[in-house]
Backbone as a printed PyTorch tensor [residue, N CA C, xyz], in Angstrom:
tensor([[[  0.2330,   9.0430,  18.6380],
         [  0.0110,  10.3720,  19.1800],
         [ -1.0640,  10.2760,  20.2580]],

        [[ -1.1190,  11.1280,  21.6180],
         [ -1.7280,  11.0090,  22.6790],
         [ -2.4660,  12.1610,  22.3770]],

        [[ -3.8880,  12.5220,  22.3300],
         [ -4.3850,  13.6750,  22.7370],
         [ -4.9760,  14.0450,  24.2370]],

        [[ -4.8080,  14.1200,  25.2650],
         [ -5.0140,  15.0560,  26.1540],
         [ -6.6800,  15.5370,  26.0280]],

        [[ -7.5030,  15.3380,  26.9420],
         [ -8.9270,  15.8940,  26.8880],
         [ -8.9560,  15.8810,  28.4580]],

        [[ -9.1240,  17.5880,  28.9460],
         [ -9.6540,  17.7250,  30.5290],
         [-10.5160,  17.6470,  30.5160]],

        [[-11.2400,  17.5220,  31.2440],
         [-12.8720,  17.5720,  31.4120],
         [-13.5020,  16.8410,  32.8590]],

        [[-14.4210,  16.6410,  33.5110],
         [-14.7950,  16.2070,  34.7600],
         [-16.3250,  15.6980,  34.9150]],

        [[-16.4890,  14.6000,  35.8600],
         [-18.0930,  14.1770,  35.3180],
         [-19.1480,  14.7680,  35.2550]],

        [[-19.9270,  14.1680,  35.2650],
         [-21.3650,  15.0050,  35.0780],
         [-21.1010,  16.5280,  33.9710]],

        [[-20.5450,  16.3760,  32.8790],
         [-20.2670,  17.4170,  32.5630],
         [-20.6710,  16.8270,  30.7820]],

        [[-22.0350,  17.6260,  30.3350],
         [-22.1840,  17.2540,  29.0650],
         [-21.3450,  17.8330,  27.9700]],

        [[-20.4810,  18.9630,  27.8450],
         [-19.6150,  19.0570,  26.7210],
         [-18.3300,  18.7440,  26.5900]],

        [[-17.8020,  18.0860,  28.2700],
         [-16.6940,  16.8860,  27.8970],
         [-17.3970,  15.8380,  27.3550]],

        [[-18.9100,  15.8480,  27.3480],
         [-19.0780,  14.2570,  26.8350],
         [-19.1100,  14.3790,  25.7210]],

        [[-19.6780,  15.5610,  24.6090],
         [-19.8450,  16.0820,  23.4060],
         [-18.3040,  16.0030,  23.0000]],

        [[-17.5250,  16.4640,  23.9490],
         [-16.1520,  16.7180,  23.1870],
         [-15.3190,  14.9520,  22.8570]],

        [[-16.1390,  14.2110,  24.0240],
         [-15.4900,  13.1970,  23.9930],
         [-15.7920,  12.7790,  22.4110]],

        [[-17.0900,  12.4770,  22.3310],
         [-17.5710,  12.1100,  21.1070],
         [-17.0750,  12.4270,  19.7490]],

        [[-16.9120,  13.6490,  20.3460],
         [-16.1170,  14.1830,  18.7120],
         [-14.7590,  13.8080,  18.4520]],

        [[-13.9830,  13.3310,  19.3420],
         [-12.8080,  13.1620,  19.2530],
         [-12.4570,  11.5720,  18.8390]],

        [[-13.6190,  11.0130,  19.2290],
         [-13.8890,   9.2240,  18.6610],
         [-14.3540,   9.2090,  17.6250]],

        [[-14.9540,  10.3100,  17.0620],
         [-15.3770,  10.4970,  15.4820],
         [-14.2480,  10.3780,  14.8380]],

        [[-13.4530,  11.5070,  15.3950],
         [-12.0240,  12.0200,  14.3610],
         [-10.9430,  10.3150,  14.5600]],

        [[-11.1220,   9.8720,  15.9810],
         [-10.1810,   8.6170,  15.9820],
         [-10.5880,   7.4750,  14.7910]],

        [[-11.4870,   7.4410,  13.7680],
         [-12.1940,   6.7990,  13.0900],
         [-11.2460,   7.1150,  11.5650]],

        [[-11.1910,   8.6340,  11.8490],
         [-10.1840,   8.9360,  10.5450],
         [ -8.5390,   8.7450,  10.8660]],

        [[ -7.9680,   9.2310,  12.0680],
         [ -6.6760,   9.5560,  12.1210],
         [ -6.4100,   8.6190,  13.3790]],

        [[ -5.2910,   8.1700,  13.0440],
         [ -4.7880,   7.4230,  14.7240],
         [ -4.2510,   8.1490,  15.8630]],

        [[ -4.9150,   7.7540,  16.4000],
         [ -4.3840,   9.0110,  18.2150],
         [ -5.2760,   8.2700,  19.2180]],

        [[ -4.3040,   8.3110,  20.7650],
         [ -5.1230,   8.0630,  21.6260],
         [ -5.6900,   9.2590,  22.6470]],

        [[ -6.6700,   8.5910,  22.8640],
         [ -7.6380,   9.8570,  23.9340],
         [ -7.4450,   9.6780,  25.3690]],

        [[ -6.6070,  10.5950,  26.3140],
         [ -6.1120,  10.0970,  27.4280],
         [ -6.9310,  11.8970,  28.0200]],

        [[ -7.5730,  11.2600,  28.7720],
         [ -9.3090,  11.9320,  29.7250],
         [ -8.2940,  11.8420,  30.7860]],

        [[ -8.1840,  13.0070,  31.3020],
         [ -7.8710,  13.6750,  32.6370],
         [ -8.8090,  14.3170,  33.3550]],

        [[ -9.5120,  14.0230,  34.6040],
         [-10.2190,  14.9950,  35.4320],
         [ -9.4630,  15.7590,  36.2080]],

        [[-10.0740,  17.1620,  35.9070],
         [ -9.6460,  18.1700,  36.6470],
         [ -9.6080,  18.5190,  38.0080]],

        [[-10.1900,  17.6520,  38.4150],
         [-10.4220,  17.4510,  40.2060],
         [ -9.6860,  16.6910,  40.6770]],

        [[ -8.8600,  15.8680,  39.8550],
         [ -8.1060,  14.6790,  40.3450],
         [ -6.7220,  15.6970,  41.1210]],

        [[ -6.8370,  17.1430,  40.0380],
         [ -5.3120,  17.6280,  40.3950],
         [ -5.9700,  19.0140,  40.7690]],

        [[ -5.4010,  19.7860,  41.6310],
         [ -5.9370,  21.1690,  41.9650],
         [ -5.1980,  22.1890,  41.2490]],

        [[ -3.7120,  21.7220,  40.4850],
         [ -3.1920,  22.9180,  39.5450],
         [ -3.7820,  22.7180,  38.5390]],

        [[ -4.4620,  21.3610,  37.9840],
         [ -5.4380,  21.4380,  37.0510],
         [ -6.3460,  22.2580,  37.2470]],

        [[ -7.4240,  22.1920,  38.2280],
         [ -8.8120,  22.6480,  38.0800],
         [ -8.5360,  23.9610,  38.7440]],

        [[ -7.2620,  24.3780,  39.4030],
         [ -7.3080,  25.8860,  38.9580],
         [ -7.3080,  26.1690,  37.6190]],

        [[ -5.9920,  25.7630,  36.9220],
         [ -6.1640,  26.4600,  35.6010],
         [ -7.2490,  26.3840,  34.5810]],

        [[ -7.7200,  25.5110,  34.5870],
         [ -8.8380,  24.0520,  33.6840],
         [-10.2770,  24.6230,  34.2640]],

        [[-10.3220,  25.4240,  35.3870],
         [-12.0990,  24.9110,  35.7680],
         [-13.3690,  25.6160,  34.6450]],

        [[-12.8800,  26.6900,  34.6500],
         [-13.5440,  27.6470,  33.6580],
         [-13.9940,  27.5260,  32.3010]],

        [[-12.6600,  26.3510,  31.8910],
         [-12.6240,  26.3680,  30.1500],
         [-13.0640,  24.9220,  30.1490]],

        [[-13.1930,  23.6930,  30.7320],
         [-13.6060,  22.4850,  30.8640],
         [-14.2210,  21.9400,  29.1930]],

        [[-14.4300,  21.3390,  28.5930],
         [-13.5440,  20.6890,  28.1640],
         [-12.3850,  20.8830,  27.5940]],

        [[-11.3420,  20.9260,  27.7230],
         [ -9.8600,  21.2700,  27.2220],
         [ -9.4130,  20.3630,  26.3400]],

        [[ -9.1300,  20.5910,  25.3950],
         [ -8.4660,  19.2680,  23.8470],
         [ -7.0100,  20.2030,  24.1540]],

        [[ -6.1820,  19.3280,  24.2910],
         [ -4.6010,  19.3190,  24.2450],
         [ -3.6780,  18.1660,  23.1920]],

        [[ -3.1490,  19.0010,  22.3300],
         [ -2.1570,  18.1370,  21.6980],
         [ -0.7730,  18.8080,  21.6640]],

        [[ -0.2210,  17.4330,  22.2740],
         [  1.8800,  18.0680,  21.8880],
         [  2.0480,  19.2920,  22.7310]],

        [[  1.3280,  19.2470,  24.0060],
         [  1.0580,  20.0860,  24.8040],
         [  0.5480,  21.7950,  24.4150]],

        [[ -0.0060,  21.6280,  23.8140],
         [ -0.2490,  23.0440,  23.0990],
         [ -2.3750,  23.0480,  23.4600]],

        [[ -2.5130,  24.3040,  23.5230],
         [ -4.2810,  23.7670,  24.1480],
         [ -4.7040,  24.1290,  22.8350]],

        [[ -5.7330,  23.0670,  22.2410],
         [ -6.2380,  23.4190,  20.8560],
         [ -7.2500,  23.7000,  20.3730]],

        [[ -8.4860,  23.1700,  21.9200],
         [ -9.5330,  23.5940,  21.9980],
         [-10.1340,  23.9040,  23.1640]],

        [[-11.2690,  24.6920,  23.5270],
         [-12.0330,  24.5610,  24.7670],
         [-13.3060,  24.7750,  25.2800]],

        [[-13.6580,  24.4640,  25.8680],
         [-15.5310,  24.7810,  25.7710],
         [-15.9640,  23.6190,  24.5750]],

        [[-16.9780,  24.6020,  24.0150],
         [-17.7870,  24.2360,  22.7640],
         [-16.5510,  23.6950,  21.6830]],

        [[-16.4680,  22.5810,  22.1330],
         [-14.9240,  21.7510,  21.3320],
         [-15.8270,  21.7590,  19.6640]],

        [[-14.8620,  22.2610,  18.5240],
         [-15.2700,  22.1470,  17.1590],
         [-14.2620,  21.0240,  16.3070]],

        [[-15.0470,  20.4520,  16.0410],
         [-14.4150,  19.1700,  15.1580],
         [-13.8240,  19.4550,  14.4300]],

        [[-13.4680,  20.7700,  13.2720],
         [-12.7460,  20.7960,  12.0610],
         [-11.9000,  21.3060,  12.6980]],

        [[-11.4910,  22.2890,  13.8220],
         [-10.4670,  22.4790,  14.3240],
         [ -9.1990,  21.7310,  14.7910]],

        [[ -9.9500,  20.7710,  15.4080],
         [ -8.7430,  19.6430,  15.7200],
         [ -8.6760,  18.9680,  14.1060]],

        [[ -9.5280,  18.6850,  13.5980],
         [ -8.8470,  18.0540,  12.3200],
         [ -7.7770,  18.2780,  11.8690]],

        [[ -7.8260,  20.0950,  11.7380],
         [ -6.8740,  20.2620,  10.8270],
         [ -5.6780,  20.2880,  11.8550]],

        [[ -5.7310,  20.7250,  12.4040],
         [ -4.4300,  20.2150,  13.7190],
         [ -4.0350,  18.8910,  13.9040]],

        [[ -4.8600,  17.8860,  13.6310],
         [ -4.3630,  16.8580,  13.5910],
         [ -3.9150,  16.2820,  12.5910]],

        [[ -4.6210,  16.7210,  11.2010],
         [ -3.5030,  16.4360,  10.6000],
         [ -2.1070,  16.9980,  10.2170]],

        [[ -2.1460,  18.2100,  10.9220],
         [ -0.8260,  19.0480,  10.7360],
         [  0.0670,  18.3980,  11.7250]],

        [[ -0.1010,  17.7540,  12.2320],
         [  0.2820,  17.3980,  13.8660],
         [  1.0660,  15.2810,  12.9710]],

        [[  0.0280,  15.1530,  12.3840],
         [  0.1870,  13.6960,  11.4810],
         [  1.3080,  13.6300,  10.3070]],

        [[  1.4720,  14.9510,   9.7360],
         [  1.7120,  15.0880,   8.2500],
         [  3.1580,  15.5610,   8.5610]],

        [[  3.6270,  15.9000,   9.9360],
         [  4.6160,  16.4720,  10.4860],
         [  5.6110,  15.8800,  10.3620]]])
């Protein structure tokens, strides 16, 4: 499973979000595929506001202030599937 994380540099709660998501890769298998939003401009229109963005199975699951039990349980609903 691929999870999807927007986010862009210099930006400390993609780095927070990153972190949390290498926590959870510790429990569940998934890869973390980091997209910057500047790379694409239909990104960072839609994306600029909500920065860090957690995407799984194309569905947006988190944003901003990314919370760890949230994706958990999505991920394992997403695992158990």
């Amino acid at each position: 499973m691929v999870v999807n994380l927007y986010s862009k540099v210099d930006c400390p709660l993609c780095e927070k979000a990153k972190a949390v998501l290498q926590e959870l890769q510790k429990e569940y298998d998934f890869q973390i595929n980091e997209i910057d939003v500047y790379s694409d401009d239909a990104l960072l229109e839609k994306y600029q506001l909500m920065i860090p963005v957690v995407e799984i199975d194309g569905e947006e699951i988190d944003y901003g202030m990314i919370q760890k039990e949230i994706l958990r349980k999505r991920l394992l609903r997403e695992l158990n599937s």
